[in-house]
LOKOL-497666 format. One record per residue (C-alpha): residue number from 0; z, y, x. Coordinates in pm, whole numbers, plus 50000, padded with zeros to 5 digits. Each point is the difference from the previous one (the first is absolute). Example, Ala and Ser with C-alpha at 12.3 -4.5 7.8 and 13.67 -1.06 7.14 Angstrom:
// residues 2
+-----+-------+-------+-------+
: num :     z :     y :     x :
+-----+-------+-------+-------+
:   0 : 50780 : 49550 : 51230 :
:   1 : 49934 : 50344 : 50137 :
+-----+-------+-------+-------+
END
This chain:
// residues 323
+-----+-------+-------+-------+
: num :     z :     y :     x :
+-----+-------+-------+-------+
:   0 : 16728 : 51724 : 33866 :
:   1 : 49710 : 49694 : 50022 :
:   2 : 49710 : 50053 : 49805 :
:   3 : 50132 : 49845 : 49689 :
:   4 : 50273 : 50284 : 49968 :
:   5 : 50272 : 49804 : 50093 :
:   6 : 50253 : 50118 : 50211 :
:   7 : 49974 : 49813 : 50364 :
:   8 : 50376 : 49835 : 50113 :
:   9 : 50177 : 50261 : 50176 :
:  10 : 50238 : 49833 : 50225 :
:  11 : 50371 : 49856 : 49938 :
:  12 : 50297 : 50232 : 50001 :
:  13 : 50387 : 49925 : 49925 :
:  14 : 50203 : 50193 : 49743 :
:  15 : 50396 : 49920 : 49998 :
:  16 : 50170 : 50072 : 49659 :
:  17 : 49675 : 49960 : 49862 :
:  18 : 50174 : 49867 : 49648 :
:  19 : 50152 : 50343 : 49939 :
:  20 : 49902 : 50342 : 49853 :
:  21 : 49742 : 50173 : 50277 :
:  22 : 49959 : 49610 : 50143 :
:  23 : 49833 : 49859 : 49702 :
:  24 : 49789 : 50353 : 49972 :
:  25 : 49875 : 49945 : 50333 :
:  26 : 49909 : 49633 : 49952 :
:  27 : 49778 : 50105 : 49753 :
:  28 : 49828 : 50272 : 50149 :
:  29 : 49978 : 49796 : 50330 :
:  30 : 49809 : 49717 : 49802 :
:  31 : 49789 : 50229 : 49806 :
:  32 : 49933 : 50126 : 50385 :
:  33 : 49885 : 49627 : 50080 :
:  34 : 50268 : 49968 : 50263 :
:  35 : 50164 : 49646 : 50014 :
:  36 : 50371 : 50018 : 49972 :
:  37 : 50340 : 49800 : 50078 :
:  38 : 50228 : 50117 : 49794 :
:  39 : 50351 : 49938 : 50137 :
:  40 : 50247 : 49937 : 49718 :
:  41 : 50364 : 49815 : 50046 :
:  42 : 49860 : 49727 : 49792 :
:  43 : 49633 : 49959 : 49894 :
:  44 : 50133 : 49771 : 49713 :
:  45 : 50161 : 50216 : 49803 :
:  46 : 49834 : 50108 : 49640 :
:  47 : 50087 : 50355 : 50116 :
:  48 : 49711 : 49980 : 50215 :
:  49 : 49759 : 49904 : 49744 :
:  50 : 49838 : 50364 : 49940 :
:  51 : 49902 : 49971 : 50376 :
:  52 : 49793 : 49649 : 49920 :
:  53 : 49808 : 50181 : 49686 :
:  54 : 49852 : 50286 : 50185 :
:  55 : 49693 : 50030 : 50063 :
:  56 : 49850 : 49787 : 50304 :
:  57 : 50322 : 49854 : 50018 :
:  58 : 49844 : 49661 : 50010 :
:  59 : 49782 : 50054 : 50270 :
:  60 : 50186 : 50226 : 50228 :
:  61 : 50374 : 49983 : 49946 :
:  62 : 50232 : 49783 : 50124 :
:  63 : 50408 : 50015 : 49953 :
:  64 : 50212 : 49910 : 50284 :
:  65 : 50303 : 49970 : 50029 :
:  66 : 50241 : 50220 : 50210 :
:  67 : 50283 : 50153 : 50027 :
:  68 : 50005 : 50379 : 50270 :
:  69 : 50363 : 49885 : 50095 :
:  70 : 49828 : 49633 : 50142 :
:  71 : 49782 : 50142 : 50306 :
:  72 : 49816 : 49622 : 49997 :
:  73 : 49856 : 50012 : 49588 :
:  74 : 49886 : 50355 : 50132 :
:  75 : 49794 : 49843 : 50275 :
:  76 : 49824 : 49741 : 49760 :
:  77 : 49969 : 50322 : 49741 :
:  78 : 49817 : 50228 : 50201 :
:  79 : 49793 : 49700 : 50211 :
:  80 : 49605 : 50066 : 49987 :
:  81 : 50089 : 50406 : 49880 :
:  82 : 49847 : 50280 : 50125 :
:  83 : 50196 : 50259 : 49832 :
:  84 : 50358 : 49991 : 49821 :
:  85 : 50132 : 50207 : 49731 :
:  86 : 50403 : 50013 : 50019 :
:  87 : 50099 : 50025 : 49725 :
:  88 : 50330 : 49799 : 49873 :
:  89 : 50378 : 50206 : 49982 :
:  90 : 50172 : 50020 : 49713 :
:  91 : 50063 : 50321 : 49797 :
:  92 : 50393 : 50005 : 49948 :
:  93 : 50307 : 50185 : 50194 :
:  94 : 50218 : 49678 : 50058 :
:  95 : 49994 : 50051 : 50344 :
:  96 : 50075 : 49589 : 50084 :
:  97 : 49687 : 49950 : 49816 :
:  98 : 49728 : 50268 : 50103 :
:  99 : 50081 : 50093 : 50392 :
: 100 : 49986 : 49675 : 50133 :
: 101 : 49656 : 49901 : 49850 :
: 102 : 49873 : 50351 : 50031 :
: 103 : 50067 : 49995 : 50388 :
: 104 : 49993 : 49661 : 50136 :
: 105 : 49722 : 49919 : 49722 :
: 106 : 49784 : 50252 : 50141 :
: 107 : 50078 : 49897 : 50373 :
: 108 : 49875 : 49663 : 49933 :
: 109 : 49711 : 50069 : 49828 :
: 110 : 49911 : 50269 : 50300 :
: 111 : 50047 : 49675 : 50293 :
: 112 : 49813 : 49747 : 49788 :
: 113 : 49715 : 50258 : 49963 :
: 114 : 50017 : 50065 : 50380 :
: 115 : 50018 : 49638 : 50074 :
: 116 : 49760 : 49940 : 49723 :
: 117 : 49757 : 50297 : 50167 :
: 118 : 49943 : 50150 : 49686 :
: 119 : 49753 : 50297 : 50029 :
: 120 : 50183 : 50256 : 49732 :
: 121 : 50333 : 49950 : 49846 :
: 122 : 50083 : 50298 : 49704 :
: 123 : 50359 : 50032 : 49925 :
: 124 : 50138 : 50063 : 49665 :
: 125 : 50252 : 50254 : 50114 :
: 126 : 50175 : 50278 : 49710 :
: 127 : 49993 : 50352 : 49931 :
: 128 : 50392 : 49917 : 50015 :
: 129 : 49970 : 49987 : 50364 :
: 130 : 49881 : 50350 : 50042 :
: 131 : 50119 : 50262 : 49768 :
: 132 : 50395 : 49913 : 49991 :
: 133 : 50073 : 50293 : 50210 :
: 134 : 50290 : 50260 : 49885 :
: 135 : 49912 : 50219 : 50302 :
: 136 : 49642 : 50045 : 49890 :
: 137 : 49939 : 50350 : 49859 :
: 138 : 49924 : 49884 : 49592 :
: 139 : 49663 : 50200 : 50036 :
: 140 : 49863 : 49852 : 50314 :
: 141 : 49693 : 49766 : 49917 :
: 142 : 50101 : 49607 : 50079 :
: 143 : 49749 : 49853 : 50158 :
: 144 : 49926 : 49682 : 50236 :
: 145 : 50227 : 50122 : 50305 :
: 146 : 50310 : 50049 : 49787 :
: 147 : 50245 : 49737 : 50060 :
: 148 : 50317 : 49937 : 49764 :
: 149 : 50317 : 50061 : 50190 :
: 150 : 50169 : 49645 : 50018 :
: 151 : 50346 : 50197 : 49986 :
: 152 : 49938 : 50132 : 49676 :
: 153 : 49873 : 49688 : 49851 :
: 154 : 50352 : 49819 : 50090 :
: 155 : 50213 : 50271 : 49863 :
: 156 : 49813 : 50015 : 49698 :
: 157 : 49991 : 49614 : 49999 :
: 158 : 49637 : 49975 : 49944 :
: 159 : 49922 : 49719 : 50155 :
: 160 : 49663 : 49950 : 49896 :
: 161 : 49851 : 50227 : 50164 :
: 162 : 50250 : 49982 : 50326 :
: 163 : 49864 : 49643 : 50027 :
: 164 : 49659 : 50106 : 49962 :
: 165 : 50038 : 50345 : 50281 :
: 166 : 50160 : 49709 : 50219 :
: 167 : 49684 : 49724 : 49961 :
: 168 : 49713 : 50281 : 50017 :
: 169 : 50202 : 50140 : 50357 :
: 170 : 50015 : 49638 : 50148 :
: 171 : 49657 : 49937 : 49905 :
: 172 : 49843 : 50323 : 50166 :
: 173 : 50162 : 49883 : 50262 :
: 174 : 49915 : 49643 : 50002 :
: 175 : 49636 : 50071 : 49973 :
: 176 : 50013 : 50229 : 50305 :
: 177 : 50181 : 49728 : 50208 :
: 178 : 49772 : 49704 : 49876 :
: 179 : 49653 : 50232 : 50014 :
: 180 : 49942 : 49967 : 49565 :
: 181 : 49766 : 50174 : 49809 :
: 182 : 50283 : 50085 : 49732 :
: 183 : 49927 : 50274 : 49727 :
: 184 : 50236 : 50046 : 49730 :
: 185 : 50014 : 50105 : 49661 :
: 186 : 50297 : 50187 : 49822 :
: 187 : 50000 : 49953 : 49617 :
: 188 : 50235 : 50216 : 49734 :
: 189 : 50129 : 49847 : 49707 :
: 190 : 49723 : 49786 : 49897 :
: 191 : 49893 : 49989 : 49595 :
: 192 : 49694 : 49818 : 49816 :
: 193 : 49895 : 49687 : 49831 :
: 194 : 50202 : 49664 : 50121 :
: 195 : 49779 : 49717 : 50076 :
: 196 : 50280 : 49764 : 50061 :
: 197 : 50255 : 49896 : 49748 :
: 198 : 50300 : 50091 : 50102 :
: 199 : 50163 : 50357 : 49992 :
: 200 : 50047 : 50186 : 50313 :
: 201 : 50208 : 50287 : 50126 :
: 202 : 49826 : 50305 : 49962 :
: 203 : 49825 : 49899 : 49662 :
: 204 : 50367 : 49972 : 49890 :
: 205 : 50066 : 50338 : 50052 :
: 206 : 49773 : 50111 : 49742 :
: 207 : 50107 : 49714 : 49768 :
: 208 : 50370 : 50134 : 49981 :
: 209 : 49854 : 50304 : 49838 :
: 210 : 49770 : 49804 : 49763 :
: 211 : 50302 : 49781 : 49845 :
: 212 : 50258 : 50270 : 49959 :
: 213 : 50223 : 49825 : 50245 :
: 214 : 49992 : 50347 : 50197 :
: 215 : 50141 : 50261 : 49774 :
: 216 : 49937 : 50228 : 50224 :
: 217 : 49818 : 50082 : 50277 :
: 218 : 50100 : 50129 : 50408 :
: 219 : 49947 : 50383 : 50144 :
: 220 : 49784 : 49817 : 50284 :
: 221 : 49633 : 49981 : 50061 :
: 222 : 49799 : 49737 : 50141 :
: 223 : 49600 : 49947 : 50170 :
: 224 : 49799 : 49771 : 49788 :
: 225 : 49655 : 49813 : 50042 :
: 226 : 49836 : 49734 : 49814 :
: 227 : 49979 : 49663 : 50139 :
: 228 : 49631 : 49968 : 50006 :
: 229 : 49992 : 50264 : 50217 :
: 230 : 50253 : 49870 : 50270 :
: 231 : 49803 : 49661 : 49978 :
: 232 : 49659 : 50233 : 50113 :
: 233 : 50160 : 50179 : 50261 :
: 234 : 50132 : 49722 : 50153 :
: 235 : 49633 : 49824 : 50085 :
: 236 : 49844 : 50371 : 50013 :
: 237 : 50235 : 50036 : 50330 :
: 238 : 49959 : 49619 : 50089 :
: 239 : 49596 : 50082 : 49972 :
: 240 : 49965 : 50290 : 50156 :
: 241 : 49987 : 49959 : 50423 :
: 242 : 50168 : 50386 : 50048 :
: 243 : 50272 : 49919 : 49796 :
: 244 : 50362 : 50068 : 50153 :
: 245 : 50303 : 50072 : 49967 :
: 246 : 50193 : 50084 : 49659 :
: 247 : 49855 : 50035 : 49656 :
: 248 : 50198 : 50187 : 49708 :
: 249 : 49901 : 49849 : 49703 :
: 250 : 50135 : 50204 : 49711 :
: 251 : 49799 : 50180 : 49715 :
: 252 : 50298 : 50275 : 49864 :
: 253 : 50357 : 50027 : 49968 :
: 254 : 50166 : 50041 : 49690 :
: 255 : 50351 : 50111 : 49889 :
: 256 : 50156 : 49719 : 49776 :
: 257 : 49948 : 50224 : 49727 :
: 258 : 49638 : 50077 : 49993 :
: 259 : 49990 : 49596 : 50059 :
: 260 : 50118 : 49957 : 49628 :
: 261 : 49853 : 50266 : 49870 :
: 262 : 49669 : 49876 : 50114 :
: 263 : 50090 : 49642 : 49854 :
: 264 : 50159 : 50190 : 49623 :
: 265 : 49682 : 50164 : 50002 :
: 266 : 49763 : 49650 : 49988 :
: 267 : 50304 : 49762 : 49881 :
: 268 : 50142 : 50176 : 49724 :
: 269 : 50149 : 49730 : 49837 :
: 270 : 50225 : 49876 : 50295 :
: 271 : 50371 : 50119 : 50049 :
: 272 : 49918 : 50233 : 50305 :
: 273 : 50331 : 50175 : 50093 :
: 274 : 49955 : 50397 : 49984 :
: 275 : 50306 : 50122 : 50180 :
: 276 : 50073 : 50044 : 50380 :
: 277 : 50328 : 49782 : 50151 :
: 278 : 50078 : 50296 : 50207 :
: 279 : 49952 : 50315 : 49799 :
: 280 : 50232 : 50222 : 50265 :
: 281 : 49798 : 49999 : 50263 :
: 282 : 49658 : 50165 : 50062 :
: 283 : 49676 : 49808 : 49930 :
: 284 : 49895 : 49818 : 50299 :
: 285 : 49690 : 50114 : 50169 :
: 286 : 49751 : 49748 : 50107 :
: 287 : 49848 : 49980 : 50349 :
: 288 : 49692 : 50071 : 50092 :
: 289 : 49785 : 49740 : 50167 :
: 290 : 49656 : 49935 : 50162 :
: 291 : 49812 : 49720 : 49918 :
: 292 : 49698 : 50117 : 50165 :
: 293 : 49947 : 49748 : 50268 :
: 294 : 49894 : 49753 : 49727 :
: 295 : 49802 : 50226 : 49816 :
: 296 : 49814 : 50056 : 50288 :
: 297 : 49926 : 49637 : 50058 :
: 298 : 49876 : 50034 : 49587 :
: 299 : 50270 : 49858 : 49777 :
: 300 : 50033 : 50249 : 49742 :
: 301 : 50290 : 49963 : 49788 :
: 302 : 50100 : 49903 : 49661 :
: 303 : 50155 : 50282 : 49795 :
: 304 : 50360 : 49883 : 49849 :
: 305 : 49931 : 50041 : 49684 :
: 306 : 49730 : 49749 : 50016 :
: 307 : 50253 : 49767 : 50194 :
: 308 : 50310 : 50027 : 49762 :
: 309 : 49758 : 49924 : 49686 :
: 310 : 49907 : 49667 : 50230 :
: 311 : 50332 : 49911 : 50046 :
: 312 : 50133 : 50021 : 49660 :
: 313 : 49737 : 49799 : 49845 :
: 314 : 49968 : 49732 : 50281 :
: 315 : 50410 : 49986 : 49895 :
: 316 : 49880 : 49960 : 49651 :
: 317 : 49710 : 49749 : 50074 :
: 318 : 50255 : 49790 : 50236 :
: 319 : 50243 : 50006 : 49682 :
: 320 : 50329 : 50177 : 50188 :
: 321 : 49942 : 50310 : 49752 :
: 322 : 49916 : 49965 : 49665 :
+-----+-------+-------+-------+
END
């Protein structure tokens, strides 16, 4: 800080996807931070962007450029002048035409540029996808950052996601190891909290179906949550921290579906929250155990679920998709 208080300009990083869910978190924080930022976005035009532009020291130390992960070239004029770049663009779905490709040749181009580029730290957005989906993993062993998910698996159960996600993280180990990059990675779980853009994404939706009543009922599987505030910290808590390396789970619990809507009948009364199981045969699933220790070593302590869920709902209510 100078003597007036204000934070002195940290230097200029990249962040790729940085309109979505965790990308838009991060932008913020990274301003508050004083760092100068290009924000890479398909098309800088576009209203969608225009939460990005109203942050705070936006003016000063944003700019929106344009680029696309598939175009190796807008990549090189993205991450120009950067000394560090958050990766950060894939998109959440299972059509496998429209998640592997980006996923794996997105993150390959964004891995040369920052070579060519001679970035000093890259952090990859990686999943928690691409290290528990393991049916050969005894259900009680602790998950933690040198569990892989078994790329067999993920095809037969058609889960692309996170095949195309196991697939990018692999190849960009291995990239960084070839190419000599300081590469640390962080692997998020289903990520909840307040939007700050306008749209609705994927994993916000999954809480939404509950809200509406459009889900009558609810699946016998469990799932690792953490709030999106939090996955926005750890990213520039790894970035910022020299002995950083490796993997980073960043998960706060894991939750059958059923204590999910429990939690959200509990503060939401008044919405339709289903209250039976779609699979009342079988036996509860058990959710894994995981450590996310590594990060709360570094200091990031996490935000309970309860505190995220309540976010969620009314950011969905201030946004006007609930009512």
């Amino acid at each position: 800080m100078d003597c007036n208080g204000v934070e002195d300009t940290k230097e200029r990083v990249c962040v790729t996807g940085a309109g979505g869910f965790i990308g838009s978190w991060l932008v913020k924080l990274l301003l508050i931070k004083g760092y100068s930022v290009n924000a890479a976005v398909r098309n800088p035009d576009d209203e969608k962007y225009e939460h990005l532009r109203k942050l705070e020291g936006a003016k000063e130390r944003l700019v929106l450029v344009k680029a696309d992960i598939l175009h190796y070239e807008s990549l090189l004029s993205a991450i120009y002048g950067c000394q560090g770049v958050f990766h950060m663009a894939c998109l959440l779905t299972d059509d496998p035409k429209q998640v592997i490709e980006p996923a794996v040749k997105g993150t390959e181009n964004v891995l040369e540029a920052c070579a060519e580029m001679g970035v000093k730290r890259v952090v990859l957005t990686s999943s928690i996808g691409a290290v528990y989906m393991n049916p050969n993993r005894n259900p009680d062993a602790l998950v933690h950052d040198d569990c892989w998910s078994d790329l067999d698996y993920c095809i037969q159960t058609k889960n692309w996601y996170c095949y195309a996600k196991t697939v990018a993280e692999k190849e960009a180990w291995e990239y960084a190891k070839e190419r000599n990059l300081d590469l640390v990675v962080v692997n998020p779980s289903l990520v909840l909290g307040p939007l700050l853009q306008s749209a609705m994404n994927a994993s916000t939706a999954h809480i939404m179906k509950y809200l509406t009543g459009s889900a009558k009922t609810y699946a016998n599987l469990t799932q690792a949550y953490v709030d999106v505030r939090d996955v926005a910290k750890a990213h520039i808590l790894v970035y910022e921290t020299p002995s950083a390396s490796g993997r980073y789970l960043c998960a706060e619990t894991n939750l059958h579906r059923g204590d999910l809507v429990d939690m959200l009948a509990k503060m939401f009364p008044h919405y339709p929250l289903p209250t039976k199981c779609s699979d009342e045969k079988n036996p509860r699933k058990k959710a894994y155990k995981f450590s996310n220790q590594k990060l709360k070593n570094l200091g990031l302590s996490f935000t309970p679920i309860k505190s995220s869920l309540a976010d969620t709902v009314i950011s969905l209510q201030e946004k006007g998709f609930l009512h």
